[in-house]
C-alpha positions in Angstrom: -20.2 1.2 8.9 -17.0 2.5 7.3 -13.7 0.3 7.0 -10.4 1.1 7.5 -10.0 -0.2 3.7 -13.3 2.1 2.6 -10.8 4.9 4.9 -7.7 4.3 3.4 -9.3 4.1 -0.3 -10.5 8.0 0.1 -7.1 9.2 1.8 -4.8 8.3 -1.2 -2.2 6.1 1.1 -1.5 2.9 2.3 -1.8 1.3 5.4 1.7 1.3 6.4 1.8 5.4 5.4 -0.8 5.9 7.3 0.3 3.8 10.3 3.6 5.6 10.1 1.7 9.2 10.5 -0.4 7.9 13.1 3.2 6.8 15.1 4.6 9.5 14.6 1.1 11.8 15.6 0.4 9.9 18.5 -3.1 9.7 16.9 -5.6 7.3 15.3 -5.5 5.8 12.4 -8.5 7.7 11.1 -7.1 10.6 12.4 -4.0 10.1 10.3 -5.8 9.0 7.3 -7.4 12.7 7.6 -4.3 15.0 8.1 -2.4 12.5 5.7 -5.4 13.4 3.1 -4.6 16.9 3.7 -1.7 16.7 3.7 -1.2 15.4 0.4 -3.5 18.0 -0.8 -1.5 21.0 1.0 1.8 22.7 -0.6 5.0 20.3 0.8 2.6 18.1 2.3 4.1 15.6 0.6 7.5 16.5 2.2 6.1 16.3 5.5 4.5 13.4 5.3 8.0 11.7 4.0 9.8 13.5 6.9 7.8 11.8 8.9 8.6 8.7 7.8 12.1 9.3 8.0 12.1 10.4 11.9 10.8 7.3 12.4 12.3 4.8 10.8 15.6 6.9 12.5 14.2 6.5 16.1 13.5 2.9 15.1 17.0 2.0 14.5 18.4 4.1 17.5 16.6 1.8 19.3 17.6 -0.9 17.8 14.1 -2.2 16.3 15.2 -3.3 13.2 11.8 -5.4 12.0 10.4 -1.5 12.5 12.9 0.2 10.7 12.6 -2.6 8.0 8.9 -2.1 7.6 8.7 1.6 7.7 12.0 1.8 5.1 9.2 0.1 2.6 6.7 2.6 2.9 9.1 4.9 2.6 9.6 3.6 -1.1 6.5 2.8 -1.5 5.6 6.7 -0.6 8.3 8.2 -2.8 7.4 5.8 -5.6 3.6 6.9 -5.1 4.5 10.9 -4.6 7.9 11.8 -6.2 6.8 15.2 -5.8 8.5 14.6 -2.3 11.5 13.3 -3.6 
């Protein structure tokens, strides 16, 4: 059977990028792993993926969730530190 680690080890992001693509989807984690692949692979893929990020570390503090905002603000570093192509 395959893992979410074996998963996340062909898609090229962490588990907090692809948990934030999977929010802001409304899909699956594997599901995200896939288009996040993809995506990474696809001309300003990278720039979607971080504006993903971004719209949803925004609705988080609109509402008010700041432990949210918190944890998706790291992988938005952690993202632009990985791909700086999306910078």
């Amino acid at each position: 059977m395959i893992s979410k680690d074996d998963i996340l080890g062909l898609c090229g992001l962490e588990a907090d990028e692809v948990d934030a693509i999977a929010e802001h989807e409304h899909m699956p984690d594997v599901a995200a792993a896939a288009l996040g692949s993809y995506l990474l692979h696809a001309p300003h893929g990278a720039d979607r993926i971080r504006n993903m990020i971004v719209e949803d570390l925004r609705a988080a503090l609109d509402r008010g969730d700041r432990d949210h905002a918190a944890s998706l603000f790291m992988a938005l570093r952690h993202f632009l530190s990985e791909h700086p192509e999306a910078g």
